[in-house]
N, C-alpha and C positions, 0 to 999 in steps of 0.2 A: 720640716715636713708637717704638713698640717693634717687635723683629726680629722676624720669623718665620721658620724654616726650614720648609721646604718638602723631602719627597725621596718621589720614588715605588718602590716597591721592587717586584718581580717576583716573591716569594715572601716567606714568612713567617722562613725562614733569612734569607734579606738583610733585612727589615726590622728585627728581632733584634739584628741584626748593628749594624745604622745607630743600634739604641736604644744599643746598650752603649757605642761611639765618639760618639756626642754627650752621652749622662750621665757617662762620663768626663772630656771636654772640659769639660764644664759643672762640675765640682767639686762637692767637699763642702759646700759654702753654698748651692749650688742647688740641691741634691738634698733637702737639709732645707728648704730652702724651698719647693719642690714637694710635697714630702710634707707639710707642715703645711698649707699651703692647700688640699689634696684632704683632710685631717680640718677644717677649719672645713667646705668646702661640703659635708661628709656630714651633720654638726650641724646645718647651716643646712637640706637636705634631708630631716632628721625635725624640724626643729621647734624644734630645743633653739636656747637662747642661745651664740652661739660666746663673747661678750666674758667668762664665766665658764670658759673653757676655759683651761686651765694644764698642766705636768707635774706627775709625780705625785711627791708631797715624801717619800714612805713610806722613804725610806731614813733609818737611823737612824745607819752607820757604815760604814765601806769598809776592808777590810784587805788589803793587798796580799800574796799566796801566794810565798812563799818558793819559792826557784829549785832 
């Protein structure tokens, strides 16, 4: 069974508020995991194949900038 949080807010400041202290809490694995599953179900809502979706390999080399 999975969680649900539930929180009603009184303005748009405090909801705001409630997003940024729960995707903090919620860490960097979930936040990438939220964001990939809202790009599959956008693929999924035009049409495309998601199981062909991948990152994009276009980098050829990384040099890290001197300090």
């Amino acid at each position: 069974m999975k969680k649900v949080w539930v929180h009603k807010s009184n303005s748009f400041k405090e909801a705001e508020e409630f997003d940024r202290k729960f995707w903090a809490r919620a860490g960097s694995h979930a936040r990438f995991v939220a964001a990939w599953q809202m790009i599959k179900e956008f693929l999924k809502m035009k049409g495309k194949d998601e199981r062909l979706l991948r990152l994009r390999r276009s980098v050829q080399n990384i040099e890290r900038l001197s300090d």
